[in-house]
Every structure is written in structure tokens, then in C-alpha cells.
C-alpha positions, -999 to 999 in steps of 0.1 A, spaced: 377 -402 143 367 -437 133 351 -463 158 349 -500 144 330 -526 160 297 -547 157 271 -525 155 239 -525 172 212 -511 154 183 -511 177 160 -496 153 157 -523 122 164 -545 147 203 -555 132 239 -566 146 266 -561 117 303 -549 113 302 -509 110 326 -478 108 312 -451 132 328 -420 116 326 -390 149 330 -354 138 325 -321 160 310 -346 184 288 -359 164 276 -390 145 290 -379 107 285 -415 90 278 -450 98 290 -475 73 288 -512 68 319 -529 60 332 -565 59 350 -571 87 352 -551 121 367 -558 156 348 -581 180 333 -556 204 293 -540 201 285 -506 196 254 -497 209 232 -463 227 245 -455 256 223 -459 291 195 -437 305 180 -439 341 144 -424 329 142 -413 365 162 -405 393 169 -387 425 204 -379 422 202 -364 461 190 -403 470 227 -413 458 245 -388 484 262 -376 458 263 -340 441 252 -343 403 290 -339 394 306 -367 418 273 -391 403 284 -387 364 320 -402 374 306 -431 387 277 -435 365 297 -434 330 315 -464 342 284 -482 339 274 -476 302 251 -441 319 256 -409 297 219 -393 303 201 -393 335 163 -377 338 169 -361 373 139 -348 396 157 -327 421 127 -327 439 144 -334 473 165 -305 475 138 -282 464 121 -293 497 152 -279 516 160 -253 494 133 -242 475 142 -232 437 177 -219 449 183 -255 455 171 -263 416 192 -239 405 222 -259 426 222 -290 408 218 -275 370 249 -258 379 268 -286 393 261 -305 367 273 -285 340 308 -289 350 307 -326 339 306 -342 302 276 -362 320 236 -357 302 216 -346 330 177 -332 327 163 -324 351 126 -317 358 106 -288 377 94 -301 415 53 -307 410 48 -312 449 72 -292 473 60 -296 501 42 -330 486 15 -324 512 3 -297 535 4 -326 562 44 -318 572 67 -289 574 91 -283 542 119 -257 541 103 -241 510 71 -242 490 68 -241 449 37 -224 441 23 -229 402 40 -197 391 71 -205 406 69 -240 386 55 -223 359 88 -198 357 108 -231 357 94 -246 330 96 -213 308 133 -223 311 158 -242 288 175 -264 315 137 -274 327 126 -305 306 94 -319 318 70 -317 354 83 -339 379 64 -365 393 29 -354 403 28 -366 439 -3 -353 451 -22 -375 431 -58 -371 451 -54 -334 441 -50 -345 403 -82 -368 409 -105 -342 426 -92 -308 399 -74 -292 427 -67 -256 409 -32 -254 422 -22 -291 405 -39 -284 379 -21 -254 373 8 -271 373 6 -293 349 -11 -267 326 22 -250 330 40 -281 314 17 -292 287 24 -254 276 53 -252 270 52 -289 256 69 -303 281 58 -341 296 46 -345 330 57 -375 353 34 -394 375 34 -409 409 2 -429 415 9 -458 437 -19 -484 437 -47 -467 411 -60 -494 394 -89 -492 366 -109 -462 362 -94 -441 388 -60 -451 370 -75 -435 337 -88 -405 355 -54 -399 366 -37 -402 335 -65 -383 314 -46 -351 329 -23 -356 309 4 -374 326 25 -393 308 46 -421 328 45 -442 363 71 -457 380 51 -466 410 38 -501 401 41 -530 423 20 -553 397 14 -562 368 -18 -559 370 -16 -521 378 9 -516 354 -13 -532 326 -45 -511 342 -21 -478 330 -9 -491 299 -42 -490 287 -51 -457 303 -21 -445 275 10 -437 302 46 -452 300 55 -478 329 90 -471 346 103 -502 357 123 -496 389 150 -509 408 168 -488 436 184 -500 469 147 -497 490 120 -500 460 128 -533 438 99 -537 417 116 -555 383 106 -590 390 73 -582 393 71 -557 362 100 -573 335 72 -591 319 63 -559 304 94 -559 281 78 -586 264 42 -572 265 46 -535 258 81 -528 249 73 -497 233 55 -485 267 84 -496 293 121 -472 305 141 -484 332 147 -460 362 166 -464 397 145 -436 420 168 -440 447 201 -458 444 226 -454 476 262 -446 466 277 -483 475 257 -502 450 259 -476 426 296 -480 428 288 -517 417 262 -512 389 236 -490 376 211 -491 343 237 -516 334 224 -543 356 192 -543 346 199 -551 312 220 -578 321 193 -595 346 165 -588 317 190 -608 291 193 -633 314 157 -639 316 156 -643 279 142 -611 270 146 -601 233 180 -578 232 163 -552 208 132 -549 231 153 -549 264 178 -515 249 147 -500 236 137 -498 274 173 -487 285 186 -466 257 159 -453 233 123 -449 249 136 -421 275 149 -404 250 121 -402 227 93 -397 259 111 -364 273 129 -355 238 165 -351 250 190 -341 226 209 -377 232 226 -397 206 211 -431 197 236 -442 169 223 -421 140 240 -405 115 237 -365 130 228 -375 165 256 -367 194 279 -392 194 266 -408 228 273 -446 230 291 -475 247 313 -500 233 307 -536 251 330 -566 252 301 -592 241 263 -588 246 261 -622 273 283 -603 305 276 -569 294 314 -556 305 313 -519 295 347 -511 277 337 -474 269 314 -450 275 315 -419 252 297 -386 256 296 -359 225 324 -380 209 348 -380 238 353 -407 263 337 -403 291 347 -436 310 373 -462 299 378 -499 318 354 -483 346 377 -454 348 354 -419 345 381 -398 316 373 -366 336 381 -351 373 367 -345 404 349 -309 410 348 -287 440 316 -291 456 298 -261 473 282 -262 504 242 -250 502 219 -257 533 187 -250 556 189 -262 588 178 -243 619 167 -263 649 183 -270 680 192 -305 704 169 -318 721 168 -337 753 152 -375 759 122 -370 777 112 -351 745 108 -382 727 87 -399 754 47 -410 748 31 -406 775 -5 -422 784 -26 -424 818 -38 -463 803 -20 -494 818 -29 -511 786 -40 -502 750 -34 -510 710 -16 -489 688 -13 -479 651 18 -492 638 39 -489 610 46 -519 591 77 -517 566 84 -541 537 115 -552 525 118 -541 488 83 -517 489 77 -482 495 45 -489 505 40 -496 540 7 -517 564 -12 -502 589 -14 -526 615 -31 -525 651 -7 -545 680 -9 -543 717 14 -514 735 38 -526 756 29 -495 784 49 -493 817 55 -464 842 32 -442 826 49 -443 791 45 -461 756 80 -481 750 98 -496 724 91 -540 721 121 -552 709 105 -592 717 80 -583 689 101 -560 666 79 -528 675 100 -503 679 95 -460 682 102 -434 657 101 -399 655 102 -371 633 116 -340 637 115 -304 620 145 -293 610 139 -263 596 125 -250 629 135 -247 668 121 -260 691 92 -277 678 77 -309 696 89 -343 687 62 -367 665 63 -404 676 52 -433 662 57 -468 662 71 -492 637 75 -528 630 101 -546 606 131 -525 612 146 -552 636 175 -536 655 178 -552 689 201 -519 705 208 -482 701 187 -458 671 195 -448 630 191 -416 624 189 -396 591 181 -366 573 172 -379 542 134 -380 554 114 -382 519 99 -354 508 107 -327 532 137 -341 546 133 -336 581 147 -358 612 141 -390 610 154 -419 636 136 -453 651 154 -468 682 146 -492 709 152 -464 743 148 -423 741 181 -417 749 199 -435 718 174 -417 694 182 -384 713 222 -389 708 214 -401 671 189 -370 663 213 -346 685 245 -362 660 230 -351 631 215 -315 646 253 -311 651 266 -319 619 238 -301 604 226 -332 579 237 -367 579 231 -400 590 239 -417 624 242 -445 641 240 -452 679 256 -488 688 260 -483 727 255 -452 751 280 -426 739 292 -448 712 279 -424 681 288 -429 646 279 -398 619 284 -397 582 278 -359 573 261 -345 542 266 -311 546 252 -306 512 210 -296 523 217 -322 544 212 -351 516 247 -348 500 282 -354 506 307 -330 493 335 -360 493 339 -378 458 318 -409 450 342 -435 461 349 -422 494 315 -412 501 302 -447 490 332 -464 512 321 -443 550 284 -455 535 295 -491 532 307 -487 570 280 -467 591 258 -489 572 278 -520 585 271 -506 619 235 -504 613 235 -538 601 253 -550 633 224 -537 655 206 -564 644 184 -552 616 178 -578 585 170 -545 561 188 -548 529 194 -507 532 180 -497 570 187 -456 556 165 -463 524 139 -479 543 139 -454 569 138 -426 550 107 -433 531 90 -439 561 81 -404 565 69 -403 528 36 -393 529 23 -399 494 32 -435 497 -1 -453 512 -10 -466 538 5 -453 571 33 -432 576 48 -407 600 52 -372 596 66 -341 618 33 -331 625 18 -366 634 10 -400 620 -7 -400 583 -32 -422 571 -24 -429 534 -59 -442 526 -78 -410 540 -50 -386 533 -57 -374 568 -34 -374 605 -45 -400 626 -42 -407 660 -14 -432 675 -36 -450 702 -67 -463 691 -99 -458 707 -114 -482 730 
């Protein structure tokens, strides 16, 4: 099979007219020839790291939408799942994916649970993530959460990531914040990459320290404006990655878009598909094809190199995606799970207090961050109890364990979600994926949390009394079994209903769900109690006097 077109050799740095010759799926000859059609031939797209439960999609219904966007690898921490399902849940999505042409690697869970501050449905001890790094479908240590423990020797971390170094396999980071030194120390461990930056200035500070920066844009984390100076800087040292993307923008784009924004800007096109196609591949050592003669014949053809329209997306010399279209079919897709807790009733959300007046810790979100302020406000106290302030945007939120009955509700307060009427809630709770709702009265977050203890995993939406909306993932609780489109069309509307209680949130689900995500400074909630990010201890909700 021959593929003509203007080849884009990202290596010496070239654009000319070239014959791709494919055989057995495989890259059999690349020659230059006078004249070829006008379309670019270039590496297809890798997302250097990604959640693929964060889409709500099982691995297989992700590839058909991904390939459409110029994706043919992804490097996939299943990492969620694992915290509902322990390795069994590992084990799930290397078998759904193998019954799609799609690239996926994924890595072995580092931090399940991430902390010993909440309640997980399963726990990787180092010889369980030892045992999956011994194997083939393994390729590197997901990102090492618990990054105090890397800083202070811990012997289990450390363990760990002896495990991965060997077997010679990389080991991801997750080190929001470390700046300097402490950035260094962290990295002398022998982690390789980051995609927690929020500046520059950290980025640079880990750079130095010798790790690879991720640049990241998902639907709640958006950190590329203040990182694409980087692909100028330290080409060599920068991937792309998405985390988390929901399944209605990854309907609309993927890897795809960030090359097109980073173009925009003016970035050098060899430097900018370095970061998307080539520097994944070399970090983790995946057996992708970046147009060389004997590599898999992975690559996408383009219409020009200004819009970026992907034509074709092939995988081991077959098409994977044509004019957006994914080239192969839906799969069934099993149902795994681990839920066992029952309803629960409104007065269990209550916070009760014997003061008439007193000043809370509350959670402050930020659009576009993970990271979150600790901020102390006035309660608004009456009959006895704490309440929701809708007038100043503080509003209540709980946690609940799922994976346990009849276990007390955790409450906190949060600020920045904005909805004027009724509750969100989810079971997409990052790391252990436990309850999760915020709501302005107990009994809409009761009738959202009771919605989803019903369904058994999903998100819900409460608009007016009775008046409950739920979009079930029966898969752990995190997936859809549906296909990609119609899972990311009933997102598009419960989120729509979200959106019309009044919230300004660019994705209300993402942002809730990391709320509970204890490894992300500086105050967050978990099923056992509010955490302190800075202290990496509980705290209490009502400050002293």
C-alpha cells in the first residue's frame, strides 16, 4: 500500500513530497519523489496522560472518538477504577481495550487509596504494584500522589517505585506546588514527569530538577496558557496531556486542539509535534510509529498545517478514523462494580452547633484549578443548625462512603459553586470515588445522593423538590456502558440542568469531583472529614474562638 502526501519529518526538521510505502502494518519505505498530493503526513497524536474513567467512557467507546481527532496512543492511568475495584478493575480496562485498533498503555496505580485520610474500595499494597509491573500490558508507575511520603522515605512509596525503576519502567509524578529544593528532592527519586504545574515558575524549578513537564488541558484543570511558553523554552522536556476530559468536549476535540492553539500562538511546528507526537513516545518507550522506515505505521493525514482538519487517522496501517468517522464498531461493554451503602434520610446531612454565631473553614474552588483556598467566613447559623448562604455563594457539601452502609455523612462548606436551587451529585469523587454532592437545603442533596445510591453510580441533578434528573454509570460507577456519542449527548443535557441552577462553572461535575481530592492542596473534603492540604492532616469545620 502506497500513501502520497507532504511529508512531515519532525526529526531533521523537513516538509517534502514523499511515498509512504505500508507493509504488514508497518512503515516498509519512505521515499522522496517530485511531486505528491497536497495533504501532510505526519505522527499521529498522544495524550501522555489520561484518565480514560474521567471521560465516562469505557477504554473501547474512548478510541472511536479519540481516532477522529488525530489520537492513536493514549498513556492511561486507570488509577480511578483501581480505587473502586482494586487490581480486578486494572485488569478491566486492559481487556476492554484490546478489542479496539486504539494504542492504550496503561500504568500501575502508585496511590490506591491516595491517602489513609478517606475510605477506598480497595488498597494496592507494593507487592500488588510490584506484580503489575512484572507484567507486559504494565508500562510505567502511575503518578506518585502521595508526594509527602516520597519527600520523608516512606518504605511503602518507596517500594513502589523501586518496583518500577526494576523493571525499567518510568515513574509519573504528581507534585502540585514544589518549587526549588523540595522540587529536586522529589524528583531525585527518580520520577520522571509532572503534569501538575500551574506556573511557569514551578515548571522551570522541575525542569532543572531533570523531570518532563505535562502540559495539561482537561475540562476542570486548564493550565496551557500559563505553561505553552515551555514549547519554546524546553521543547525537548514538554508532552501534552488532558487528565480529565468529559465526554462532550471530547466529542469536539482532543490532543488535536492543542496543537492548533500552540500554532496559533506562533510556536515553531517541529517543536509543537515533538510535544504531541514524539516525546511520549520516547519517555515511556511505546512501540508507536513516528514515520520511520520499520516503525508501525501510526500516522494522520491533515488537510493543511494552519486548521489542522484531520482527514485520516491510521493505526498499524489500517484506518482507524476517516472524515471523523472511527473505521471500526462499537463493543459490548461489561458491567463491573462496588457499591454497597444504603439511602439515607435529610437530617443526616444536617450540622448541628449549640453557637448562635461562629466562622467556618470553607472551601474555595477555582475555575480552571484543581487546587483549591482555605478561607475563613462567617456561618450563617439558625435553629440550632449550620445552613447553606446562597447571598454569599457558601453553600454545604458532603461526602459519602459508598462502599459501606450506614456510615455518617461528612459536611463541609464550599464557596464558588454558585447554584442558587436544588444539589449535583456524583460518584466520580477523585481518588476513591465516593459520594459527592453540594446543595443549598438537606433535602435536595439527600434526593441527589439517594438518586445515585439507586442507580448504583452516576451523576444527578436536583432542580425542584421531586424533580430528579440521573445519568447512570453503571460501569464502578465512573463509566457509561452507552457508546461515546450518546453518552456525551445525556452529558451535554444533565449538565445543561446543572448549568440552569445557576452555577457559572464551565464543568460543575469536574469541579465537583475533585473537590474531594485530597492530594490537591489546600483544603478539601473527604468521607472521613475536612483535610488540610498544607498539614496533610483532618481539620475541624468550625474554627475555634
Amino acid at each position: 500500500m502506497l500513501i502520497s502526501g507532504q511529508f512531515v519529518d519532525i526529526f531533521n526538521r523537513r516538509i517534502y513530497p514523499a511515498d509512504v510505502q505500508i507493509e504488514n502494518g508497518r512503515i516498509a519505505a519512505i521515499t522522496e519523489v517530485a511531486m505528491a498530493p497536497d495533504r501532510y503526513i505526519m505522527p499521529g497524536f498522544v495524550d501522555a496522560h489520561i484518565h480514560i474513567e474521567s471521560s465516562m467512557l469505557a477504554p473501547s467507546a474512548f478510541a472511536r472518538l479519540a481516532v477522529a481527532h488525530g489520537t492513536v496512543a493514549t498513556v492511561s492511568d486507570p488509577h480511578e477504577i483501581a480505587n473502586v475495584c482494586g487490581v480486578q478493575g486494572v485488569r478491566y480496562m486492559i481487556e476492554n481495550s484490546k478489542t479496539v485498533p486504539f494504542k492504550f498503555f496503561f500504568g500501575a496505580p502508585s496511590c490506591v487509596p491516595a491517602t489513609g485520610f478517606e475510605t477506598a474500595g480497595a488498597t494496592l499494597n507494593a507487592d500488588a504494584v510490584a506484580e503489575l509491573l512484572a507484567d507486559n500490558d504494565i508500562w510505567y508507575l502511575s503518578e506518585m500522589m502521595n508526594y509527602p511520603g516520597v519527600l520523608h522515605n516512606d518504605p511503602e512509596v518507596m517500594a513502589k517505585i523501586h518496583a518500577a525503576h526494576k523493571v525499567g519502567k518510568p515513574v509519573d509524578g504528581h507534585a502540585p506546588g514544589l518549587r526549588g529544593d523540595t522540587a529536586a528532592a522529589y524528583a531525585s527519586a527518580g520520577i520522571s514527569t509532572d503534569h501538575e504545574c500551574f506556573s511557569i515558575e514551578e515548571a522551570l524549578d522541575k525542569i532543572s530538577a531533570g523531570m518532563h513537564i505535562l502540559i495539561r488541558e482537561g475540562s476542570a484543570a486548564k493550565n496551557y496558557e500559563a505553561l505553552c511558553e515551555l514549547l519554546r523554552l524546553h521543547p525537548e522536556r514538554v508532552m501534552f496531556c488532558s487528565d480529565d476530559k468529559h465526554p462532550d468536549e471530547l466529542v469536539v476535540n482532543h490532543i488535536n486542539s492543542l496543537v492548533s492553539r500552540s500554532l496559533a500562538k506562533g510556536y515553531d511546528l517541529f517543536d509543537v509535534l515533538r510535544a504531541a507526537c514524539i516525546n511520549p513516545v520516547l519517555h515511556y518507550k511505546l512501540p508507536v510509529g513516528l514515520l520511520r522506515a520499520g516503525d508501525p505505521a501510526d500516522f494522520v493525514i491533515v488537510e493543511n498545517l494552519s486548521g489542522l482538519k484531520i482527514l485520516e487517522t491510521w493505526i498499524d496501517g489500517k484506518p482507524a478514523a476517516i472524515n471523523g468517522v472511527a473505521q471500526f464498531g462499537e463493543v459490548h461493554v461489561p458491567i463491573i462494580n462496588n457499591f454497597n451503602t444504603n439511602a439515607r434520610k435529610p437530617s443526616d446531612f444536617a450540622v448541628k452547633t449549640n453557637k448562635t454565631e461562629c466562622s467556618i473553614r470553607v472551601i474555595e474552588a477555582i475555575e480552571g484549578q484543581l487546587i483549591t483556598n482555605c478561607i475563613e467566613l462567617p456561618a450563617r447559623v439558625a435553629g440550632g443548625e449550620i445552613l447553606s448562604d446562597t447571598s454569599r455563594d457558601i453553600l454545604k457539601m458532603a461526602v459519602i462512603n459508598r462502599y459501606q452502609p450506614d456510615t455518617p455523612v461528612s459536611v463541609g462548606f464550599i464557596k464558588n459553586i454558585g447554584i442558587k436551587k436544588g444539589a449535583l451529585a456524583s460518584t466520580v469523587g477523585h481518588d476513591c470515588h465516593n459520594i459527592i454532592a453540594v446543595g443549598v437545603d438537606d433535602e435536595s442533596m439527600c434526593a441527589a445522593v439517594n438518586a445515585l445510591i439507586a442507580a448504583k453510580g452516576g451523576i444527578s441533578v436536583v432542580q425542584d423538590g421531586d424533580n430528579v434528573s440521573c445519568m447512570p454509570l453503571p460501569v464502578a460507577g465512573l463509566m457509561s456502558d452507552k457508546d461515546g456519542w450518546q453518552t456525551a449527548r445525556n452529558y451535554t443535557d444533565i449538565d445543561r440542568k446543572a448549568k440552569e441552577l445557576g452555577t457559572p462553572l464551565k464543568a460543575p461535575f469536574m469541579t465537583l469531583s475533585f473537590m474531594a481530592l485530597l492530594v490537591i492542596p489546600s483544603l478539601k473534603l473527604s468521607d472521613k472529614g475536612l483535610f488540610d492540604g498544607g498539614t496533610f492532616r483532618l481539620t475541624d469545620l468550625v474554627m475555634e474562638d
